[in-house]
Backbone atoms as SQL, in Angstrom:
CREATE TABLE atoms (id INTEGER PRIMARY KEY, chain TEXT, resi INTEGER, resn TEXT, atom TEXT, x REAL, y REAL, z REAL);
INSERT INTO atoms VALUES
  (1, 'A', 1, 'UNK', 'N', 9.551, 18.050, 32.840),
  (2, 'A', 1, 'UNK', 'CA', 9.326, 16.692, 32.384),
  (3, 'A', 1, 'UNK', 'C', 8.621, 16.731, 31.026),
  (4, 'A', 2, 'UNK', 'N', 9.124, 16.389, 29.932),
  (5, 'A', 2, 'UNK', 'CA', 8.571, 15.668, 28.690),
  (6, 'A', 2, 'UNK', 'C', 7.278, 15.310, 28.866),
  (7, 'A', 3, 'UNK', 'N', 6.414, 15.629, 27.690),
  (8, 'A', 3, 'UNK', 'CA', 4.822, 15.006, 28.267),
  (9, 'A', 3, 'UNK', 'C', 5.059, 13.594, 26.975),
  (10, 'A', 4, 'UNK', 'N', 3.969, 13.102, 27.671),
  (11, 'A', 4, 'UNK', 'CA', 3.980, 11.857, 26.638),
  (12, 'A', 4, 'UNK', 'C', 3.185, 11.674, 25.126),
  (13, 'A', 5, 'UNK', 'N', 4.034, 11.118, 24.566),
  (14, 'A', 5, 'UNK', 'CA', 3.103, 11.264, 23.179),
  (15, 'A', 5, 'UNK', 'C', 1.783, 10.104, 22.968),
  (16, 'A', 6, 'UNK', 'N', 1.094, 10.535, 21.999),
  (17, 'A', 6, 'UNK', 'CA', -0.142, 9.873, 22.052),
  (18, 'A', 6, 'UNK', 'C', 0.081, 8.854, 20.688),
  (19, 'A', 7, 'UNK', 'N', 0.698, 8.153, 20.403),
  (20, 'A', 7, 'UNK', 'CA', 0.701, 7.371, 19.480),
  (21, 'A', 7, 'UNK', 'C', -0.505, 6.894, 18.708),
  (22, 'A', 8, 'UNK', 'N', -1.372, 6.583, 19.421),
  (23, 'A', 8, 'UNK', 'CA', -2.714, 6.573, 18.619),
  (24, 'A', 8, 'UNK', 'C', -3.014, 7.557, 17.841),
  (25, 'A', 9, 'UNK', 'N', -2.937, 8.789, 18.253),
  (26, 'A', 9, 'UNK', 'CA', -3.479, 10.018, 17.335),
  (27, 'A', 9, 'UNK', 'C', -2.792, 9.832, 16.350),
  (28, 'A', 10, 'UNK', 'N', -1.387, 10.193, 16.329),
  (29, 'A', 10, 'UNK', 'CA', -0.281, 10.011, 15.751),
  (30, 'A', 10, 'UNK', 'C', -0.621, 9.668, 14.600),
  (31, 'A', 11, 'UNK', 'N', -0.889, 7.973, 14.673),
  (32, 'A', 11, 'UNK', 'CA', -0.917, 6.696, 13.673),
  (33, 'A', 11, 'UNK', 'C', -2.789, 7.800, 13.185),
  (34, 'A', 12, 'UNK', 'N', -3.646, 7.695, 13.592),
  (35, 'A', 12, 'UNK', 'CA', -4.906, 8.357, 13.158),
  (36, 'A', 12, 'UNK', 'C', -4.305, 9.354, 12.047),
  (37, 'A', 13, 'UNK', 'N', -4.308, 10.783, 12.819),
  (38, 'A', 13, 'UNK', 'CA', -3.597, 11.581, 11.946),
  (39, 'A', 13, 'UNK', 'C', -3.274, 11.214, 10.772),
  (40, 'A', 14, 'UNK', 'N', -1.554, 10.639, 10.751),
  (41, 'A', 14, 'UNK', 'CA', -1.282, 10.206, 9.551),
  (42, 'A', 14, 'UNK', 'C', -1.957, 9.474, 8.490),
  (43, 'A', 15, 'UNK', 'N', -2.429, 8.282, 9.306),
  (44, 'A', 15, 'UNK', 'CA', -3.612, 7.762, 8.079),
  (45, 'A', 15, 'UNK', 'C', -4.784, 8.600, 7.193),
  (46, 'A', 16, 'UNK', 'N', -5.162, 9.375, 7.780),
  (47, 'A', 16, 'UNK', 'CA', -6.263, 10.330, 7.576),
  (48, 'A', 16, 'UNK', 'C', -5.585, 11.775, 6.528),
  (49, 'A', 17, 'UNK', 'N', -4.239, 11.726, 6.663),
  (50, 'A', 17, 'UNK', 'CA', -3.687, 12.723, 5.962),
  (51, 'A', 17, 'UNK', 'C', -4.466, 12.516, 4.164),
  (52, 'A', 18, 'UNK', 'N', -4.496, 13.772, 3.845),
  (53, 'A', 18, 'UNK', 'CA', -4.839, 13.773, 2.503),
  (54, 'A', 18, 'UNK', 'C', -3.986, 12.988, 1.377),
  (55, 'A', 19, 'UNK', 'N', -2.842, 12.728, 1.466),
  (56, 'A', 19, 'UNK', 'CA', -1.540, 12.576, 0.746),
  (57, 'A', 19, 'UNK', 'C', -2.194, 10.813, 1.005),
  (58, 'A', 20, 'UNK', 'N', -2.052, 10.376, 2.235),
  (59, 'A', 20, 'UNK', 'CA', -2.421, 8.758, 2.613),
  (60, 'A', 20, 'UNK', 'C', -3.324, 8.635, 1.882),
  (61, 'A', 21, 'UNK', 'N', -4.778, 9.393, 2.009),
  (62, 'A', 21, 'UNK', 'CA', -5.863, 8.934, 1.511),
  (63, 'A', 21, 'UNK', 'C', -5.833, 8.716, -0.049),
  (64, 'A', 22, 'UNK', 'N', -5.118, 9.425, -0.861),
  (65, 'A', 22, 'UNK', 'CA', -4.406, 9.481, -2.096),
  (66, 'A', 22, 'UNK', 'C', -4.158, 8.319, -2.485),
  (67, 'A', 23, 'UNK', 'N', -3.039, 7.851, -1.968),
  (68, 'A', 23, 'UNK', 'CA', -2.256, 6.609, -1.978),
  (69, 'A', 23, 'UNK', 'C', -3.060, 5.384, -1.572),
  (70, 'A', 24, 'UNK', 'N', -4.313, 5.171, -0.614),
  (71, 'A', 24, 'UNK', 'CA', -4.440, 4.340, -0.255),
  (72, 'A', 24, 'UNK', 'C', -5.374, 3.691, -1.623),
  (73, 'A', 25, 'UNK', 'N', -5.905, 4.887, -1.748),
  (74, 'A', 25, 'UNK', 'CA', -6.958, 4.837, -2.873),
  (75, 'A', 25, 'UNK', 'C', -6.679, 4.230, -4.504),
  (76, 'A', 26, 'UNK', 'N', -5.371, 4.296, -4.470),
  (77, 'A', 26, 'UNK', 'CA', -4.811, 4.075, -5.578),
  (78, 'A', 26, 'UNK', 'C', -4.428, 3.264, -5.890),
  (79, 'A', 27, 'UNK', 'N', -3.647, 2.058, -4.429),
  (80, 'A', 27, 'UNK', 'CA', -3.836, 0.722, -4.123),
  (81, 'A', 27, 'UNK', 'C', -5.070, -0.083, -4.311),
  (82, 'A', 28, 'UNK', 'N', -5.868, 0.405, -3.742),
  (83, 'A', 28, 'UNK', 'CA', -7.354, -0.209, -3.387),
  (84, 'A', 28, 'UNK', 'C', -7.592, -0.473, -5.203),
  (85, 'A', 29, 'UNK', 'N', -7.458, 0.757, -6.092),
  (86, 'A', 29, 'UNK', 'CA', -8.228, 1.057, -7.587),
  (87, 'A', 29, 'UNK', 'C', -6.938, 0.147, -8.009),
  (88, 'A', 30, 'UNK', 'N', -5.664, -0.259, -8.280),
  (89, 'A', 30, 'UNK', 'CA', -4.929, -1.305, -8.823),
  (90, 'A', 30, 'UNK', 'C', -5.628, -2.598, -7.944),
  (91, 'A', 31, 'UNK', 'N', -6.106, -2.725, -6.955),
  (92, 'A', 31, 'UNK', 'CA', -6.284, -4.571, -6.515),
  (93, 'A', 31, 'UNK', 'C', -7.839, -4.761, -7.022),
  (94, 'A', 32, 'UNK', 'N', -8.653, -3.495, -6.994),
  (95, 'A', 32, 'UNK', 'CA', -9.968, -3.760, -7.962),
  (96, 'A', 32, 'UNK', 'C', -10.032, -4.107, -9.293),
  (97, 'A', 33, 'UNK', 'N', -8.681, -3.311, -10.142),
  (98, 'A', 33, 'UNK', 'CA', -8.503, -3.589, -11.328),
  (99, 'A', 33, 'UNK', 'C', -8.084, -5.219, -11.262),
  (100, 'A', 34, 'UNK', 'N', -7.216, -5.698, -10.795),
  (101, 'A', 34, 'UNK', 'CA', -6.657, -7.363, -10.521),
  (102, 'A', 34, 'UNK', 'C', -7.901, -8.263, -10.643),
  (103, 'A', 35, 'UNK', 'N', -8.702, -7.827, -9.654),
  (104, 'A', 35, 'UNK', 'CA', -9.690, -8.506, -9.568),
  (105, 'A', 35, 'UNK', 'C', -10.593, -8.818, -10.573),
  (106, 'A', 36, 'UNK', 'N', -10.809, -7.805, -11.373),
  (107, 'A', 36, 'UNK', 'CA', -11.737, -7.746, -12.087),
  (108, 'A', 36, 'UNK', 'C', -11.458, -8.073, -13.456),
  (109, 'A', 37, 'UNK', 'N', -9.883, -8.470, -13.889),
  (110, 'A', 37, 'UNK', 'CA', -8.891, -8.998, -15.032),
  (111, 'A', 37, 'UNK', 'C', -8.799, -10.205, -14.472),
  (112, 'A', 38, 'UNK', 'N', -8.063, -10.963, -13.288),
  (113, 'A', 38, 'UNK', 'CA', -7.931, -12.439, -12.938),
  (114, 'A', 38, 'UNK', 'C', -8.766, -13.126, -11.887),
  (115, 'A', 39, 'UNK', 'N', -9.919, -12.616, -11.473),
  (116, 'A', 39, 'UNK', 'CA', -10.769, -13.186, -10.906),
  (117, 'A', 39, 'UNK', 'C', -10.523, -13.221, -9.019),
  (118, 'A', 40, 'UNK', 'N', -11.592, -13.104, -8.287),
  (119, 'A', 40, 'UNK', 'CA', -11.441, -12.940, -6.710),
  (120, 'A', 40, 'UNK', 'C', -10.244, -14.033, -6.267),
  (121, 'A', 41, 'UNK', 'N', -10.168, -15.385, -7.017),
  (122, 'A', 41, 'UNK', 'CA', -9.673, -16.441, -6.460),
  (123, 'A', 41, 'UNK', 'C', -8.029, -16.265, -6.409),
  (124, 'A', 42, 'UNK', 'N', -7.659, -16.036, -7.932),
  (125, 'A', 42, 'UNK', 'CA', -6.694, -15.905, -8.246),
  (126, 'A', 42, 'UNK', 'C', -5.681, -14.889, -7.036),
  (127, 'A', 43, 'UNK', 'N', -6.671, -13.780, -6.593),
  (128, 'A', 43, 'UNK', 'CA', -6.339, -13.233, -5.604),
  (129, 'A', 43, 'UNK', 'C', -6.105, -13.255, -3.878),
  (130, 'A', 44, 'UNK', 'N', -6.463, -14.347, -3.815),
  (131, 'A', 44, 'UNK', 'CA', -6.368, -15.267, -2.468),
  (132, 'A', 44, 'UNK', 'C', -4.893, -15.072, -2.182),
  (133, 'A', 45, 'UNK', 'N', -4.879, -14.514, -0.824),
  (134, 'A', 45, 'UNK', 'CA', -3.688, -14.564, 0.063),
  (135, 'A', 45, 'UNK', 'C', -2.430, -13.677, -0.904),
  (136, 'A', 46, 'UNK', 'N', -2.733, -12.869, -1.366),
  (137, 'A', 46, 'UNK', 'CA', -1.821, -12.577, -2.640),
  (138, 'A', 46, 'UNK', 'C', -2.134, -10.959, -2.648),
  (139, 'A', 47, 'UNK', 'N', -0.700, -10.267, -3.196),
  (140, 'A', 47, 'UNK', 'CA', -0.599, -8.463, -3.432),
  (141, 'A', 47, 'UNK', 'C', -0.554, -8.080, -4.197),
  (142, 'A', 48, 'UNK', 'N', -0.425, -6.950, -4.246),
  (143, 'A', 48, 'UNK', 'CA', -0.783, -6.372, -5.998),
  (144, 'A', 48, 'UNK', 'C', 0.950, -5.446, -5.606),
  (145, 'A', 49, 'UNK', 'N', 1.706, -5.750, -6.413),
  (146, 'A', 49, 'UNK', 'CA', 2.882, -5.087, -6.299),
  (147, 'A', 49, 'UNK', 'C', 3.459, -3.817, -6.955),
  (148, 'A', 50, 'UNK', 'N', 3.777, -3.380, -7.114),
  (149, 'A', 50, 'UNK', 'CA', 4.170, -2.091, -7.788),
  (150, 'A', 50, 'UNK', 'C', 5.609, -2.083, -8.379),
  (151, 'A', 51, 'UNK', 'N', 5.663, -2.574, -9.278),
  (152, 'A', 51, 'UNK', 'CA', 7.269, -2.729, -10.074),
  (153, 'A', 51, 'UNK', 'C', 8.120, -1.209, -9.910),
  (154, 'A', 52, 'UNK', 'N', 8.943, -1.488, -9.423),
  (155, 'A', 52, 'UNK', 'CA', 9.990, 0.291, -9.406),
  (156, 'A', 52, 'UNK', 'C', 9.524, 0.830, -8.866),
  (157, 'A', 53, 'UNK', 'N', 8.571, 1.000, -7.656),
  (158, 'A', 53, 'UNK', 'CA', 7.821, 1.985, -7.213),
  (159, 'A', 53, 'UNK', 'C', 8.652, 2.731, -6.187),
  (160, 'A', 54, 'UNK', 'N', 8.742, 4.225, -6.070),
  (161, 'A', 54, 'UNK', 'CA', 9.282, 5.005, -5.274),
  (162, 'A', 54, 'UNK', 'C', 8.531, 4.602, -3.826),
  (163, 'A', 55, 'UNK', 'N', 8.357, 4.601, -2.884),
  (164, 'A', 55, 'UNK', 'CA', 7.839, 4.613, -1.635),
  (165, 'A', 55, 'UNK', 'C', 7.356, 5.760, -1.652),
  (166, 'A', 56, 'UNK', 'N', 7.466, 6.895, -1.846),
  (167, 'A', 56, 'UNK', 'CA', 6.900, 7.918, -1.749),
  (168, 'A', 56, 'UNK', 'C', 6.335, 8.688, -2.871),
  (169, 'A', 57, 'UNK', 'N', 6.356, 8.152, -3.934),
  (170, 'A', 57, 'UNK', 'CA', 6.151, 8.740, -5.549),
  (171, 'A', 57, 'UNK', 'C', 4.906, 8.107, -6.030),
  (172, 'A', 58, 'UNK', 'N', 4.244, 8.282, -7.112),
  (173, 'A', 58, 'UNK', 'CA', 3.346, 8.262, -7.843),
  (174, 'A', 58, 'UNK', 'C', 2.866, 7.253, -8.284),
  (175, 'A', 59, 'UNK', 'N', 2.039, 6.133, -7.582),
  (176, 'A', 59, 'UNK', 'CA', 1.713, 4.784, -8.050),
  (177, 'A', 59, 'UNK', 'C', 0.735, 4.535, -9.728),
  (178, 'A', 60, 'UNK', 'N', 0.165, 5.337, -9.490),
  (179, 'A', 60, 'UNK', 'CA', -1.216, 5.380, -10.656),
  (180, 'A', 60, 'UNK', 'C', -0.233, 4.760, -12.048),
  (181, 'A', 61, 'UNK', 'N', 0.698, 5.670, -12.494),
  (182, 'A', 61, 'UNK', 'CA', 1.750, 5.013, -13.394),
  (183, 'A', 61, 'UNK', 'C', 2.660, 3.607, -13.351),
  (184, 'A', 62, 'UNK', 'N', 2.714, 3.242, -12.525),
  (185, 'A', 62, 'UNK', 'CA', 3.505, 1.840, -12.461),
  (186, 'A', 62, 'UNK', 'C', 2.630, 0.547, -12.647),
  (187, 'A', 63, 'UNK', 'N', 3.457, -0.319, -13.629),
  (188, 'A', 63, 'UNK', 'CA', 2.982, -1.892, -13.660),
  (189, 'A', 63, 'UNK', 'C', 2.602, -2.328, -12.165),
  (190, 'A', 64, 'UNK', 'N', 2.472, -3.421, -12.415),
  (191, 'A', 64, 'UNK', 'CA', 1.599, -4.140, -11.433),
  (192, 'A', 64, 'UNK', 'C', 1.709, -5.685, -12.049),
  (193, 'A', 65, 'UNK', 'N', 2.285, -6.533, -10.605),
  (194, 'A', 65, 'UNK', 'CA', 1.874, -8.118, -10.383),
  (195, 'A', 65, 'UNK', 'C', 1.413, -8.645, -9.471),
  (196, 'A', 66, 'UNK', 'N', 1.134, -9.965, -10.000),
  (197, 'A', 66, 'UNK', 'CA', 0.170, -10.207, -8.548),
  (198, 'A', 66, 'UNK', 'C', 1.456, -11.531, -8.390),
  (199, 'A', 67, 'UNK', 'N', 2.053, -10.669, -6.402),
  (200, 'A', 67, 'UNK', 'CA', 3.165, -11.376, -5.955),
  (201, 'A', 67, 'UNK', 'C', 2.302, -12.014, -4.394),
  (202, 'A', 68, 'UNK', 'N', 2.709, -13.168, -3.505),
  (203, 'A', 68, 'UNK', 'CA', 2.479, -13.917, -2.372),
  (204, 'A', 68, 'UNK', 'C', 3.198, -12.644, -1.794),
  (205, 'A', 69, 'UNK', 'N', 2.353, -12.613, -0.617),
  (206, 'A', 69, 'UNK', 'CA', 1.934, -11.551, 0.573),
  (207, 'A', 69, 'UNK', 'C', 3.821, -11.405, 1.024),
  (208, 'A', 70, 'UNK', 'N', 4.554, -12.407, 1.312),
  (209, 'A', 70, 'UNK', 'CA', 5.411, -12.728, 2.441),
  (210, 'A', 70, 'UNK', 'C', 6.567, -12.178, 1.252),
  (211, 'A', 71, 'UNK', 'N', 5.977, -12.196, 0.050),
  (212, 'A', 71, 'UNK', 'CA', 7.602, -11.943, -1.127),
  (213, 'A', 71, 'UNK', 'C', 7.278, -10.484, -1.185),
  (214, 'A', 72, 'UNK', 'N', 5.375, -9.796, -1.366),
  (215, 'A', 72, 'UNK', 'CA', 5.688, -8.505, -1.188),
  (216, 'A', 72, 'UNK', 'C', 6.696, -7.758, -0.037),
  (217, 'A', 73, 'UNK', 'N', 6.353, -8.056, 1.167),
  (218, 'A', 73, 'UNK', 'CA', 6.650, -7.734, 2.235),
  (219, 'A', 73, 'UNK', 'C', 7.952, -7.222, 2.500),
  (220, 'A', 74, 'UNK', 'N', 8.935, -8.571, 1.617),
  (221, 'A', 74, 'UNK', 'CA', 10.154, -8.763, 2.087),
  (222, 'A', 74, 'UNK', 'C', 11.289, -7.767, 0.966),
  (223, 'A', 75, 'UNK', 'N', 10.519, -7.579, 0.010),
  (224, 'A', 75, 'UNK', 'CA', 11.176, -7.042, -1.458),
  (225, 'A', 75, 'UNK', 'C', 10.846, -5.170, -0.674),
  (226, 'A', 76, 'UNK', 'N', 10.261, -4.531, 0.063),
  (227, 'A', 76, 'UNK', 'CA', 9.434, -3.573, 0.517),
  (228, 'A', 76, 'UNK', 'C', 11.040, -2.456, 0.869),
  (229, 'A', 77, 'UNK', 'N', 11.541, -1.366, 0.784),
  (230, 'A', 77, 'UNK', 'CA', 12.381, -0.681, 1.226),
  (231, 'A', 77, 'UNK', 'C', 12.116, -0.786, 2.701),
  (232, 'A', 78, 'UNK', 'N', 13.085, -0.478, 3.651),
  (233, 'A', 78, 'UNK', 'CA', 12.974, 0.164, 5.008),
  (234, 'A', 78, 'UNK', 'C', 12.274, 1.678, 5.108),
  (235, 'A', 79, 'UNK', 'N', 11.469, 1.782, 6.118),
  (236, 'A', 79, 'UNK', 'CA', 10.946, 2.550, 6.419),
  (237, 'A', 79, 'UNK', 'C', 11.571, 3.534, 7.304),
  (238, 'A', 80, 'UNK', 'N', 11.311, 4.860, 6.951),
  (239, 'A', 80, 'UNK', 'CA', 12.072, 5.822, 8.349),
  (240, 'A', 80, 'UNK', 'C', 11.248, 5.938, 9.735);
């Protein structure tokens, strides 16, 4: 019998990966930059987008707009 997987770890793990922490960080340093060019408000309910961005490639280099949460979302590639 198959043992069962632990999905929690899983999702942990991955987040915690060095490569994630990379990336997350790099998000976080583009929506600080937003903030600190158009003000906390301007940023209400709203994403910091990444024009052309690979899903898996190098954010630090790419433009950036500030798009509504539901248009980031939907513009987003499929995930594997």
């Amino acid at each position: 019998m198959a043992r069962k997987r632990d999905y929690a770890k899983e999702y942990a793990d991955y987040h915690a990966s060095p490569e994630q922490k990379k990336r997350r960080a790099e998000r976080n340093r583009d929506r600080r930059a937003a903030v600190k060019k158009y003000g906390k408000e301007a940023l209400q309910g709203k994403e910091i987008d990444h024009l052309g961005s690979n899903p898996h490639g190098d954010l630090s280099k790419r433009r950036t707009k500030i798009v509504d949460k539901t248009t980031n979302r939907k513009r987003q590639p499929k995930r594997p």
